[in-house]
N, C-alpha and C positions, 0 to 999 in steps of 0.2 A: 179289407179290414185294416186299423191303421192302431199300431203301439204308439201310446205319446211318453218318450224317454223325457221328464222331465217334469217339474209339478210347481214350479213358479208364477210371477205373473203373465208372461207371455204364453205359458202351456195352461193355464188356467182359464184367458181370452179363448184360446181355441178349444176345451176343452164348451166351453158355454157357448161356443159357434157350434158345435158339430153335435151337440147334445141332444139325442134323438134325428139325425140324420140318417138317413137308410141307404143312402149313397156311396156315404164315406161313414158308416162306423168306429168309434174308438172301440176295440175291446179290451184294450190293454194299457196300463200303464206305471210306468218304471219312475222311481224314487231312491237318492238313497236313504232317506227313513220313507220306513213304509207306513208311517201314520199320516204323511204329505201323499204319496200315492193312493192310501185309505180314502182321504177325502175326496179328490177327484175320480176315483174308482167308483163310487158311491153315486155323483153325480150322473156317470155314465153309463152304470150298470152293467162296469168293464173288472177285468184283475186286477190289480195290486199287486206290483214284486216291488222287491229293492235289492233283488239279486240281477244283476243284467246278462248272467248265462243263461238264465229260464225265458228270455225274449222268447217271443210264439213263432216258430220256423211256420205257420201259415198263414200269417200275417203279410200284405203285400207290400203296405207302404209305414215305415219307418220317420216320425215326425222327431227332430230334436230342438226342445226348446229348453235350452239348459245357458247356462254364465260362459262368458267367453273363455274363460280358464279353464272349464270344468272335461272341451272337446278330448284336452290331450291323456286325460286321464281317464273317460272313458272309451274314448274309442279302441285302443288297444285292448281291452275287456271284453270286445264283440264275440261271440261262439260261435258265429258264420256271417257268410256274407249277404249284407240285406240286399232285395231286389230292388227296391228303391227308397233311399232317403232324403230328406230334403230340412235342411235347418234353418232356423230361424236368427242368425245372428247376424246384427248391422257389420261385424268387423271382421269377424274371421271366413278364409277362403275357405271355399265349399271343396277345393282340391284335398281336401284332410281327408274329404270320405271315398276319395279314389279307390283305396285298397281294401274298403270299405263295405263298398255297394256297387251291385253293376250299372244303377243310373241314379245320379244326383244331382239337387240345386238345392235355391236358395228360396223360400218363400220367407222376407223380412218385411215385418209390419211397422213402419214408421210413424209411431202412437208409443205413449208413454200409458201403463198399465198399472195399477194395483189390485189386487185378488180380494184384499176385503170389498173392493166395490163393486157393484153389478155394471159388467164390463160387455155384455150380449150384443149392446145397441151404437157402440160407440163406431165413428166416421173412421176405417184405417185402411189409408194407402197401404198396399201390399207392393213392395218390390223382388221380383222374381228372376233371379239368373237361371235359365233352361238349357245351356247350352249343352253339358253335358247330362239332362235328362235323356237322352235315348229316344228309344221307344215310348219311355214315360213320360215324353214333354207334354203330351193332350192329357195326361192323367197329372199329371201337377197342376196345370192351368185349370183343369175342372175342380179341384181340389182350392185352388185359390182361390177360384169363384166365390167357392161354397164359403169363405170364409168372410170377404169383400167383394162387394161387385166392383171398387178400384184396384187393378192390378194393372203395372207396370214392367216393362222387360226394363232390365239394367246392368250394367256392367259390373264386375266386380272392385272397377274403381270408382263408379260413378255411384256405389250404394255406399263405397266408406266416404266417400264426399256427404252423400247425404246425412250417412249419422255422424259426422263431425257437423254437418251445420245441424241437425237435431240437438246436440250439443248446445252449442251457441243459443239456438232457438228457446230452446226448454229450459233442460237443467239447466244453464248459467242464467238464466230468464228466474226461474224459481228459487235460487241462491240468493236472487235481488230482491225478492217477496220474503225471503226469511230477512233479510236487512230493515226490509221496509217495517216486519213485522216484529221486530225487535223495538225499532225506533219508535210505533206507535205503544208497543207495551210499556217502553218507558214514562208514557204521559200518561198512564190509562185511557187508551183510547183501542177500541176496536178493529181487528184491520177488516173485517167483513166492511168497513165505510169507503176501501181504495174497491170491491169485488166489482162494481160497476163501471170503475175506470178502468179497470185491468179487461173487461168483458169488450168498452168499446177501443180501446187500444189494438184488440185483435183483428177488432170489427172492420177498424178502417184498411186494416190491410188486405182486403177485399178487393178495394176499388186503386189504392196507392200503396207506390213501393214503400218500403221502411223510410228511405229517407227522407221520402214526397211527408211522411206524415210525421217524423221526429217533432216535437215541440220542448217546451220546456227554457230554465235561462240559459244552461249552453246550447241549445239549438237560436235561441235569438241575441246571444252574446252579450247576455247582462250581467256585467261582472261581477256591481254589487249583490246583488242578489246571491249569485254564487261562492262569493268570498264570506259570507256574512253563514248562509249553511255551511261550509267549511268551518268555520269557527263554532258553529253548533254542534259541531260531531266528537264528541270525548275520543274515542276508538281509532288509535292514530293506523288503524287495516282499512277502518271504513272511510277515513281523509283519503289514503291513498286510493281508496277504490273509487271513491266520489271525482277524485282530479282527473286519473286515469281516463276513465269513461266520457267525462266531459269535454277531455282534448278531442276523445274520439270522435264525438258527436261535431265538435267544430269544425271537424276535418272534412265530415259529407257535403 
């Protein structure tokens, strides 16, 4: 039976992976407001605390999907030591829960999450550091399973690798969509009319690297073109962010 310390988007994902599992049961789970643990409580037909000295001493596996900041200020709150926990964070070392739990790792879903949206069905890599699972390495990897049938072993440098390029990928990727979606608000225009290009933008990265597929006039060095949208842009963050980017693209 498994506590999920935590009632975000990423403990939210799992809590609608494992919702009615008879394998790996949720019956527990930890908030600190408990009208966030309410709701996912509800889903599971598990507890609800938002005190973390009441954690279940018969619970076997400890899930923490909580903010990178949030580790150092609960873990010292633990009221004994879990048999095994395993967290979910792209950055922080899974050695925090050393003193912790007698065996731990890391299951990290590299998937970008929001809880308002029905989240059951989506594609997410799971990267897993086992090494110091123990005895419970074959019980986290079943556990991972259950959640994605993509799972990956990785290092603890090679998963902050990966969500620094998640980084890059995504959120600085969706930073450029609110850009974009500013500039079309300015004309009254809709940005639901780029969703098609932004769909096969992805698409091609299927078959070609990023740079096999860049286009655009800094990718074909048309300078008119470029100097002329420079000049269109009021916003002397968005000029900088327009030249910036373009060098970049010259440079592949």
């Amino acid at each position: 039976m498994i506590t999920l310390v935590g009632s975000g988007n990423v403990a939210t994902w799992i809590a609608q992976r494992l919702q009615g599992n008879l394998r790996f049961p949720i019956t527990q789970v930890y908030s600190r407001k408990k009208e966030n643990a309410q709701m996912l409580a509800e889903l599971l037909n598990a507890e609800a605390i938002a005190d973390i000295r009441k954690l279940n001493t018969d619970n076997q596996i400890f899930v923490f999907a909580l903010a990178d900041n949030a580790y150092a200020d609960i873990l010292p709150q633990l009221p004994f030591t879990l048999p095994a926990s395993f967290m979910t964070s792209g950055t922080v070392s899974c050695r925090c829960l050393a003193e912790h739990s007698d065996a731990y790792g890391v299951i990290y879903p590299l998937q970008t999450f929001t809880k308002s949206q029905e989240m059951s069905d989506l594609k997410v890599p799971l990267c897993l550091e086992s090494d110091f699972a123990g005895d419970r390495k074959t019980l986290m990897w079943e556990l991972a399973r259950q959640l994605s049938p993509n799972c990956y072993e990785v290092s603890e440098v090679q998963r902050a690798r990966l969500h620094l390029a998640a980084v890059f990928a995504s959120n600085f990727s969706n930073a450029m969509y609110h850009v974009a979606y500013k500039l079309l608000e300015e004309k009254d225009l809709p940005f639901e009319m780029l969703i098609p290009l932004l769909y096969q933008t992805v698409r091609k990265l299927e078959t070609l690297t990023p740079a096999e597929s860049q286009t655009g006039p800094a990718a074909r060095r048309d300078m008119n073109v470029m100097r002329k949208q420079l000049e269109s842009l009021e916003d002397p963050k968005w000029k900088e962010l327009y030249q910036r980017i373009s060098e970049l693209i010259m440079e592949f």
